[in-house]
N, CA and C of each residue as an Amber inpcrd file, in Angstrom:
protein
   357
 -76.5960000 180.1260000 -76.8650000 -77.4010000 181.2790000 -77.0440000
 -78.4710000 181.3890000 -75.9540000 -78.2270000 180.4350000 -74.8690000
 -79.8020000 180.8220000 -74.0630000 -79.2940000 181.6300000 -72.8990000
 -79.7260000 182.2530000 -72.0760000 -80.2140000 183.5180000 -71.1720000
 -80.0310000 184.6720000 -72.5550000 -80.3260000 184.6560000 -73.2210000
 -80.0670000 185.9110000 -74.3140000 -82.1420000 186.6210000 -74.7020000
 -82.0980000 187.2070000 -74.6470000 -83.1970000 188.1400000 -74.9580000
 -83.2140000 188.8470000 -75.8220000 -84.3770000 188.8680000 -76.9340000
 -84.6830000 189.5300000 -77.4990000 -85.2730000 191.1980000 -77.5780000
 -84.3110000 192.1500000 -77.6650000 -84.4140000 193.6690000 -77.5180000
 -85.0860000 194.2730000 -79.4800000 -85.9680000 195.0000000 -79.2640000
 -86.2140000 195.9340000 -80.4430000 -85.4010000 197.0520000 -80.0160000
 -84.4820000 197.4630000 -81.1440000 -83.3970000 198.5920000 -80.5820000
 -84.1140000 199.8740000 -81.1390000 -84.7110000 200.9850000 -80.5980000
 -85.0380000 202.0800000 -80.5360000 -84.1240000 203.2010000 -81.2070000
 -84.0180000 204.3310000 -81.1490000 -83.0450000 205.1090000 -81.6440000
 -82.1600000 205.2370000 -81.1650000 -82.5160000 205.2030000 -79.4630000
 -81.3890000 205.2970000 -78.5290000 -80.5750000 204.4710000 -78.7590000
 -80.6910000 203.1330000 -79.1180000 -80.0470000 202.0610000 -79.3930000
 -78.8420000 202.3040000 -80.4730000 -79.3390000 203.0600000 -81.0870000
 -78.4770000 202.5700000 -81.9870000 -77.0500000 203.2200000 -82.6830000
 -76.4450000 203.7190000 -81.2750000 -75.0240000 204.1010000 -80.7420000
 -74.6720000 202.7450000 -80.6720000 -74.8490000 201.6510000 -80.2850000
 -74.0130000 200.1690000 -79.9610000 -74.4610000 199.3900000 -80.8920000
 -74.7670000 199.7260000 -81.8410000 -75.2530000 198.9890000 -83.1000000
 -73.9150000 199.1300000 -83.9570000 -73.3710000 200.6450000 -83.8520000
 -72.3540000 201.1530000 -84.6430000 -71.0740000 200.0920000 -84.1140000
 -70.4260000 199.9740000 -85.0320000 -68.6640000 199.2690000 -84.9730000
 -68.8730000 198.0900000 -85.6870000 -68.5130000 196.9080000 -85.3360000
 -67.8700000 195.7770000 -86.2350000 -68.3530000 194.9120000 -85.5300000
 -68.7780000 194.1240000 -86.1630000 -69.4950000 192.1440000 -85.8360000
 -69.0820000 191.6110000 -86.9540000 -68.9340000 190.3030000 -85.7830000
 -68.4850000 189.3000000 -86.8190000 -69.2360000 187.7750000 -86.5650000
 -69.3570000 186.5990000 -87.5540000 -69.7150000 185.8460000 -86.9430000
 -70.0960000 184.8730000 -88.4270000 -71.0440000 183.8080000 -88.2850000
 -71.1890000 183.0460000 -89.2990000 -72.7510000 183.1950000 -90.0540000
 -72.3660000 182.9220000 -91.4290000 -73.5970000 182.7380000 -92.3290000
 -73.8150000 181.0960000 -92.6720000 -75.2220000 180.5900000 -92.6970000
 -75.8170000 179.3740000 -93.1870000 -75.4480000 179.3640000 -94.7260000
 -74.6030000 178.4200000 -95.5260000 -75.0460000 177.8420000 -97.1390000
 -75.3070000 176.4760000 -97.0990000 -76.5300000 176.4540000 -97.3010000
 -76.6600000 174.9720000 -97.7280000 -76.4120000 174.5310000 -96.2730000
 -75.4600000 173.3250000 -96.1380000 -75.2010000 173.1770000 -94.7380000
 -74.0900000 173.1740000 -94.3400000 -73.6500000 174.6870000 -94.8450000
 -71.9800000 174.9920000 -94.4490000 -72.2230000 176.2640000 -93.4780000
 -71.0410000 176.5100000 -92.9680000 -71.0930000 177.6230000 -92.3920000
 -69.9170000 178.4720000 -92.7620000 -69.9060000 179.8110000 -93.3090000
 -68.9300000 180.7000000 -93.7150000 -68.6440000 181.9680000 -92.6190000
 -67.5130000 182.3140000 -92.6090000 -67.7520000 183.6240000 -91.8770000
 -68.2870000 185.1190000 -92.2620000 -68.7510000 185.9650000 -92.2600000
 -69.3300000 187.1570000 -92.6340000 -69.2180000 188.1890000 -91.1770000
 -68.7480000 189.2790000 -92.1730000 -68.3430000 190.8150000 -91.0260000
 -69.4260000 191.2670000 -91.6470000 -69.3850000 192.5660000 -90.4810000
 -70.7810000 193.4140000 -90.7710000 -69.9530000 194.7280000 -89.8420000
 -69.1800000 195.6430000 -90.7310000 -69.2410000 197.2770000 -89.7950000
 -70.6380000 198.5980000 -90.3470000 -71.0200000 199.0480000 -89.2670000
 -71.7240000 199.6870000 -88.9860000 -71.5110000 201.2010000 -88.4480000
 -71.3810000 202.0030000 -90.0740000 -70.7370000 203.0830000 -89.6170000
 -71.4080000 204.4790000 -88.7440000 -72.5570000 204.5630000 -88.8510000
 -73.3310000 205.9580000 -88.2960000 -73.7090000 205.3940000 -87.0270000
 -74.5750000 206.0380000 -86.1770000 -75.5860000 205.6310000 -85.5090000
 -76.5570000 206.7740000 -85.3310000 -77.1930000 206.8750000 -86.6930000
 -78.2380000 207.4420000 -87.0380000 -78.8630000 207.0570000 -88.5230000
 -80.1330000 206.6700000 -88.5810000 -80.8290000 206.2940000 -89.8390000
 -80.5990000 207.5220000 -90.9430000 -80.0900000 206.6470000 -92.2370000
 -80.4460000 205.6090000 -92.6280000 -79.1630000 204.8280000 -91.9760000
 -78.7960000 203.5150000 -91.4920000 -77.6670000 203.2880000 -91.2760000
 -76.9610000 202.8960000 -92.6090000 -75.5190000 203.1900000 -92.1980000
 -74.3720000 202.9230000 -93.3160000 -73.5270000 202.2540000 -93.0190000
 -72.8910000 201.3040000 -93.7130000 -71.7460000 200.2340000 -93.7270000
 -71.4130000 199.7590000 -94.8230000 -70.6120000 198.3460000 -94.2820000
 -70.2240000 197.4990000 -95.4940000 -69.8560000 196.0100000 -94.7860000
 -70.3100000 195.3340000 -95.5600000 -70.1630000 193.3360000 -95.6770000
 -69.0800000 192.9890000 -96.3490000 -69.0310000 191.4280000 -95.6170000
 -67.8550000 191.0310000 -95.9700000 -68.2700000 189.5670000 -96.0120000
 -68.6920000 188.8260000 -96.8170000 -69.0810000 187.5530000 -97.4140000
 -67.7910000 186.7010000 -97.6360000 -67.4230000 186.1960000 -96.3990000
 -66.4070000 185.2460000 -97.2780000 -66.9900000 183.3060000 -97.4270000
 -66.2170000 183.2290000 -98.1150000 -66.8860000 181.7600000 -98.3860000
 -67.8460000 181.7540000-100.3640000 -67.4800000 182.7680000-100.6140000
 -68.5350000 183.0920000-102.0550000 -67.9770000 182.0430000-103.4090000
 -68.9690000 181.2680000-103.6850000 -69.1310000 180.6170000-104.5620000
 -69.0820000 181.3440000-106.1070000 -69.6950000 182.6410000-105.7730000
 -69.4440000 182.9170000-107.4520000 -68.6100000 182.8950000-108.1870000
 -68.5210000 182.4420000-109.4530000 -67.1790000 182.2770000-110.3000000
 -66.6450000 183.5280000-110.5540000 -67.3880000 184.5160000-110.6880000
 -66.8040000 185.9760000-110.9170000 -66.1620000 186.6230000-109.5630000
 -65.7660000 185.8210000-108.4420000 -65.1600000 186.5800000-107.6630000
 -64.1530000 185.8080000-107.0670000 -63.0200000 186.3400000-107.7650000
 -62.1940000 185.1530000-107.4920000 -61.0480000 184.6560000-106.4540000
 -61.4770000 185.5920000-105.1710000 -60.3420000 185.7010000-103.9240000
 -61.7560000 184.7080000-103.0210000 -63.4920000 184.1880000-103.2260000
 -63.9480000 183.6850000-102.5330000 -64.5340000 185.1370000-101.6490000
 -64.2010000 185.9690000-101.6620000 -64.5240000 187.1470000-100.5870000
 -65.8480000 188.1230000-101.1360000 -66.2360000 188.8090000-100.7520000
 -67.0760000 189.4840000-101.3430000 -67.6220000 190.6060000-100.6900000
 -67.6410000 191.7900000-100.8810000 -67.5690000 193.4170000 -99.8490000
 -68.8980000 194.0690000-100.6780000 -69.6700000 194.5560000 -99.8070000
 -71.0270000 195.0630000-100.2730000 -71.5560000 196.2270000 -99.4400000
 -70.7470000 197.2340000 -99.9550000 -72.0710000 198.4980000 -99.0440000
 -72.8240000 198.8100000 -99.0100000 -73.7240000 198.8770000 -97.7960000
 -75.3920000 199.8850000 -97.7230000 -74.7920000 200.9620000 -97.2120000
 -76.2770000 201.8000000 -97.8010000 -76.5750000 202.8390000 -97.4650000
 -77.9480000 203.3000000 -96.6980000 -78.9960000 202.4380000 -96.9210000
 -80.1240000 202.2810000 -96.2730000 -80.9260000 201.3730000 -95.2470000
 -79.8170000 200.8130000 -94.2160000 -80.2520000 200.5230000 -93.1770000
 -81.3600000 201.0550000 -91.9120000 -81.9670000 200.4070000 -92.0130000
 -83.3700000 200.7070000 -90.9590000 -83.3130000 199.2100000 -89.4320000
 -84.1860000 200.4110000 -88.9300000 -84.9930000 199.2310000 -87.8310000
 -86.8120000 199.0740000 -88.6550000 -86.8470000 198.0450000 -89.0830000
 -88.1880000 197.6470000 -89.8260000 -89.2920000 198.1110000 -88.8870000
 -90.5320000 197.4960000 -89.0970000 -91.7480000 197.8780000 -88.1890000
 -91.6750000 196.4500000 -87.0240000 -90.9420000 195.3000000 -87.0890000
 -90.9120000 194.1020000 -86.2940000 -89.8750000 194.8580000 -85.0100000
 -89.0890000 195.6770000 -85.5720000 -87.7680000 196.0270000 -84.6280000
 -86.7270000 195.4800000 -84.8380000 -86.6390000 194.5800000 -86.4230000
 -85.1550000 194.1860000 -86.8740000 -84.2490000 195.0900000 -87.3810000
 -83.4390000 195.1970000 -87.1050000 -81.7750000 195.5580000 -88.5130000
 -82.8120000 195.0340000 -89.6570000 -82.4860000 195.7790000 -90.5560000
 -82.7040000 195.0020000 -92.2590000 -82.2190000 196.3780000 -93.1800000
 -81.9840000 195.4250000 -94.2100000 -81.1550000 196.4910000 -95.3330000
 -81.5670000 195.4510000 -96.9060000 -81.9370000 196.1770000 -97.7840000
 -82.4510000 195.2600000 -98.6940000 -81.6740000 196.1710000-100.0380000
 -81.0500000 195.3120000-100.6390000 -80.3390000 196.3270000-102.1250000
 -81.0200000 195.3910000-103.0910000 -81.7260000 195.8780000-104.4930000
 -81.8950000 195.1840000-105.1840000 -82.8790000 193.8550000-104.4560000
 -82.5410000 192.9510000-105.4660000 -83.5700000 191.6700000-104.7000000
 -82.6510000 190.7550000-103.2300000 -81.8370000 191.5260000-102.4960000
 -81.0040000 191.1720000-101.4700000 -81.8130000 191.8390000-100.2670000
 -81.7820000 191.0850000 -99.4710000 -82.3850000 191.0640000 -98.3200000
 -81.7900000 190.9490000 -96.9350000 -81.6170000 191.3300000 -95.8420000
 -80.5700000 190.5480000 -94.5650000 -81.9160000 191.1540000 -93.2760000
 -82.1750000 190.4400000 -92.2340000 -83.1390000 190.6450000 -91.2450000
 -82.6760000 190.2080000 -89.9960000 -82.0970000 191.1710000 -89.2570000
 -81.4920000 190.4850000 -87.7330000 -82.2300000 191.0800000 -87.1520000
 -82.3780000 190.5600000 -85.6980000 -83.2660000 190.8470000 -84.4040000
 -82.0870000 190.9990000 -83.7300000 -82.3500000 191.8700000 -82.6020000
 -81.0970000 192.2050000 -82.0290000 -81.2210000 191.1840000 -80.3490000
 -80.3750000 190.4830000 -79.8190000 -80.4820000 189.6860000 -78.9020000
 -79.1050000 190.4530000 -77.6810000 -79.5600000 190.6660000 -76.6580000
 -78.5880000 190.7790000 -75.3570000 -78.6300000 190.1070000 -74.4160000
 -77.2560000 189.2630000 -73.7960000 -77.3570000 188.6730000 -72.7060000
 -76.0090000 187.9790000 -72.9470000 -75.6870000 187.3490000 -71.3500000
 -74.0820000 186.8000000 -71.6600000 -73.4320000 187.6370000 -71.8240000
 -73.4560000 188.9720000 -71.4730000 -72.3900000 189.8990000 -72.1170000
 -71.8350000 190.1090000 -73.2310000 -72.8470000 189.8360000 -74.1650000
 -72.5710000 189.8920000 -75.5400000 -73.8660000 190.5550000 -76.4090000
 -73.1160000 191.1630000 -77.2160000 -75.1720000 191.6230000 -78.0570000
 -74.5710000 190.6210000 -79.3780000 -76.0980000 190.4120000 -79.4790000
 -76.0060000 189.4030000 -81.0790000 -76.9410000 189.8300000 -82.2080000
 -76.7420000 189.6320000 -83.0170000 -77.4160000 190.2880000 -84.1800000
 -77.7430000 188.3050000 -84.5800000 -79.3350000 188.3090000 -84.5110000
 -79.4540000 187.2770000 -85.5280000 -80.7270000 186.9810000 -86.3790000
 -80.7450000 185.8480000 -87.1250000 -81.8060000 186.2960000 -88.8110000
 -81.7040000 185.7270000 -89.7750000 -82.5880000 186.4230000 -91.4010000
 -82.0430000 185.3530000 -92.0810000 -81.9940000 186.1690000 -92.9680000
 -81.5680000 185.7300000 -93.9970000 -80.6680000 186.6400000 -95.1710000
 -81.1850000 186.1190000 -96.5580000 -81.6030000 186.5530000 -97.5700000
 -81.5770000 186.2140000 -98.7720000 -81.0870000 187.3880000 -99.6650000
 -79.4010000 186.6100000-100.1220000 -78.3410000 187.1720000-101.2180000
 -78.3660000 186.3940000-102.3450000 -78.3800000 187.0330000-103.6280000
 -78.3060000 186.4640000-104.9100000 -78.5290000 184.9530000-104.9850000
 -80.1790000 184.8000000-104.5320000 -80.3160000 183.6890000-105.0540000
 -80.3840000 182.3300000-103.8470000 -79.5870000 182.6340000-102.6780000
 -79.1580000 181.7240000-101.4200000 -79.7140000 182.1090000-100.3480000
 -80.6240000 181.5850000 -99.4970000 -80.8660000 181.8580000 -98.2640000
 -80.5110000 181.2630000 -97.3100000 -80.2450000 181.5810000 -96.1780000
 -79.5670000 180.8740000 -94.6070000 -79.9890000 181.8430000 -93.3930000
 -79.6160000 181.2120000 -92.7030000 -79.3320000 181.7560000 -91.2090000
 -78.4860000 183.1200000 -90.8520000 -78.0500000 183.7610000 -90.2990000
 -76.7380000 184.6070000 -89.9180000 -77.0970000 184.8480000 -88.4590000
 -75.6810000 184.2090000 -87.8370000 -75.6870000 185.1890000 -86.7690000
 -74.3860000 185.9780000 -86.6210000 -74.4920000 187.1750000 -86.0350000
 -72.6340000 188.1850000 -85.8090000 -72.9480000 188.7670000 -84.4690000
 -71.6330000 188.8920000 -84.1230000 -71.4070000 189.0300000 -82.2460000
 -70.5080000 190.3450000 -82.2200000 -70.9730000 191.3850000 -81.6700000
 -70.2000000 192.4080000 -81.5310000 -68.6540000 192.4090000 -81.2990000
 -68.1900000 192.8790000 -81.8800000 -66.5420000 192.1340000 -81.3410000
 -66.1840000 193.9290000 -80.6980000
């Protein structure tokens, strides 16, 4: 992750925010994979998650799909989207020829790390 820089993405920005990342979430001291598509590129942003690795007993493929509807750039200049008592906070990072979304997340109860890489 180093020559990578930290960008606050503006409005303009957030045409290359839109499409699909992918990459890993922190549990405990595992690492799972988690998607993130990003359908508008205009506030509020809209998408949907893809949690795989899920422990809950009520879901029983391990997978887990969650749409927003109210995605923002906060007052720091993160991504964040909060449903209920769920939380996710990425800073947007460019460099290496790659943009990265990274942060930390608190879902039902679990907090970690996330980072996802534009694919």
């Amino acid at each position: 992750m180093c020559n990578s820089s930290k960008k606050n993405p503006t409005l303009g920005d957030l045409p290359s925010l839109k499409g699909k990342w992918e990459g890993v979430r922190s549990v405990f001291d595992k690492s799972f994979t988690t998607e993130l598509e990003i359908y508008n590129d205009t506030v509020p942003l809209k998408g949907k998650w893809t949690f795989y690795g899920v422990t809950d007993p009520g879901v029983m493929s391990g997978t887990q799909t969650s749409n927003f509807y109210q995605g923002k750039i906060n007052e720091n200049g993160d991504f964040f989207i909060k449903w209920g008592p769920n939380i996710i906070e990425l800073s947007l990072y460019l460099g290496e020829g790659k943009m990265r979304l990274d942060g930390k997340y608190w879902i039902e109860g679990t907090n970690g790390r996330m980072t996802l890489y534009k694919k």
